[in-house]
N, C-alpha and C positions, 0 to 999 in steps of 0.2 A: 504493500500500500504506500503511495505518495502522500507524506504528511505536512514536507513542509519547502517550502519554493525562496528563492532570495526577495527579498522586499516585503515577504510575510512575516516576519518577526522584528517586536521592538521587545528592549531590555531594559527595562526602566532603572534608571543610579541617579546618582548625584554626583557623579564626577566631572572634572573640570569639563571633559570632552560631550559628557551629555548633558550641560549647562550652555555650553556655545554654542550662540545662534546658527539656523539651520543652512544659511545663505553664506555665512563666513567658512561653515565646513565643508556646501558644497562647490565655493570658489577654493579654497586648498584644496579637494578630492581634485577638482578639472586641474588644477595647477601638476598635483602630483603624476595624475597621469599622464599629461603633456613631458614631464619630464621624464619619466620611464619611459615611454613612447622615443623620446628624441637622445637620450644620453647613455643609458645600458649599452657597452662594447664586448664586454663579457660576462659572463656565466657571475663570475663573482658580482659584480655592481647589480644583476639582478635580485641575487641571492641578499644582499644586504638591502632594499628594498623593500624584500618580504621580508624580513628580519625585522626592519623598521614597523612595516603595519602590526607585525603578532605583537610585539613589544606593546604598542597603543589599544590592541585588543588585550592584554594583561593587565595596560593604564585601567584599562574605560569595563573591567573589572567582566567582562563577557565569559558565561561559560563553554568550555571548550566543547562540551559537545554542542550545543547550539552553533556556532560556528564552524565546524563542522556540515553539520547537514546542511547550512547555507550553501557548503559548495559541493556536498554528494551528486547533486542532480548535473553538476559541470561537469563531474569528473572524464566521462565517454566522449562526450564532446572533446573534454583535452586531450585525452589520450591521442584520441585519433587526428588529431593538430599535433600533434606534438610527435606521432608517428612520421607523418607524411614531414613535417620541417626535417627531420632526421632523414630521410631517402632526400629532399631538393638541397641542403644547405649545412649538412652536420651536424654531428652531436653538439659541439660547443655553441653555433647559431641558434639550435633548436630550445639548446637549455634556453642561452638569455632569452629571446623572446616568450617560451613558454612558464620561465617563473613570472618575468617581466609582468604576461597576463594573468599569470597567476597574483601579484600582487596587487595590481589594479581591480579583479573583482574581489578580492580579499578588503581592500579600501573601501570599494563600493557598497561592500554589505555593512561595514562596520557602520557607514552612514546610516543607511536604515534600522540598522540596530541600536544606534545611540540618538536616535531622531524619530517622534514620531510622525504616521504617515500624514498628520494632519498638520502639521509644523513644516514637514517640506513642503504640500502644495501649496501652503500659505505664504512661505516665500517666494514659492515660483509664483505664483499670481501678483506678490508685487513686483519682483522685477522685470515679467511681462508686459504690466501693464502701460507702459509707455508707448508699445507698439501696438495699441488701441485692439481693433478688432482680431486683427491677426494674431496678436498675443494671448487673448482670449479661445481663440481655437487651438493653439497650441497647450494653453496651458489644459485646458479641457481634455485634448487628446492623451496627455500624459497624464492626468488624473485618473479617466477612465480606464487606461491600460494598467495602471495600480490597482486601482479596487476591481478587475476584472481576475486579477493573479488568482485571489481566493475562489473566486466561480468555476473558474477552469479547473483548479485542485479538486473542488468539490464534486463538479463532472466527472471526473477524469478517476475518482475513487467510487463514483455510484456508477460507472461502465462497469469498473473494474468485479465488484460487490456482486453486479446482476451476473456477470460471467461466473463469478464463485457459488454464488446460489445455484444455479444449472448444472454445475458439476462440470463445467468445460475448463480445460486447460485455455495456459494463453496463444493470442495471437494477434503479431501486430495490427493484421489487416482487423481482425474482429473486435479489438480493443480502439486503432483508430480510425476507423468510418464512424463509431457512430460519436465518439469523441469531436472530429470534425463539422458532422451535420449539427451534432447541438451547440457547440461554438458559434456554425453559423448564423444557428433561429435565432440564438440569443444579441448577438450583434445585429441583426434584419429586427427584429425588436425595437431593439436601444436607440438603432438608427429614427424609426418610425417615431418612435417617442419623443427625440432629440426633434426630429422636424417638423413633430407637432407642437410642441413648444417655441420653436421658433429659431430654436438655439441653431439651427444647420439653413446657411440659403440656398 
């Protein structure tokens, strides 16, 4: 069973890092990965990177297994990046880039973890809001892909559930078809709803 996805868990502290406003730590997240992105030459400068974020995940007091399962659901995904960089470009290219990103989503959760999800759209709605309308549909489109994460969990465990009830083993096609069709009622929905209100022109 899928229980828990990145952006679905906050860890509520009192530490310096989950006292700082949610706009100052998501201009340092875009900072930090701009700079892992442009300055990692080796395996080492990535490897201290992620050194650096687990250190601020032991600051900001996160348990290890929670962070953890933030990034179980990446792991196949990396692998198989992290395989294929190895065949185009070598082990030592493959490491930096793959801790590299391994430290940048490692960063990224910790935000959501020390932030909650209503304090980040609250600052992204101010700082959109100078770019009027347009900012307003952006910021809407990343609101709703947040509060969608849970739906899609919750789908995605009641596919799973009915297939356990029937006594059928897995399979991807049987597990995503109908995973897919209800993603899409549910968005054809939302859309509907959005442009009865008026919010969509």
């Amino acid at each position: 069973m899928i229980r828990e996805l990145p952006l679905g868990v906050y860890v509520p502290g009192t530490t310096l890092l989950h006292r700082t406003g949610a706009a100052l730590k998501f201009v340092l997240l875009v900072a930090f990965i701009i700079g892992v992105t442009a300055l990692p030459t080796q395996p080492w400068h990535a490897v201290a990177a992620l050194a650096f974020v687990l250190a601020l995940y032991v600051w900001a007091r996160i348990p290890a297994r929670v962070a953890w399962r933030q990034l179980v659901p990446l792991v196949p995904v990396l692998a198989f990046f992290g395989a294929f960089m190895v065949w185009q470009n070598g082990v030592a290219s493959a490491l930096t880039l793959l801790v590299g990103l391994l430290a940048t989503i490692a960063a990224a959760n910790l935000l959501t973890l020390t932030t909650p999800v209503e304090e980040l759209l609250t600052a992204l709605d101010r700082a959109l809001s100078p770019f009027g309308r347009a900012g307003e549909l952006i910021s809407l489109t990343i609101a709703l892909t947040i509060r969608l994460i849970p739906l899609t969990l919750a789908t995605a465990n009641e596919v799973l559930d009915a297939r356990k009830a029937r006594g059928v083993g897995f399979s991807f096609t049987a597990f995503g078809i109908p995973l897919v069709i209800r993603s899409v009622r549910r968005a054809k929905m939302m859309g509907e709803a959005l442009m009865a209100r008026g919010a969509v022109d």
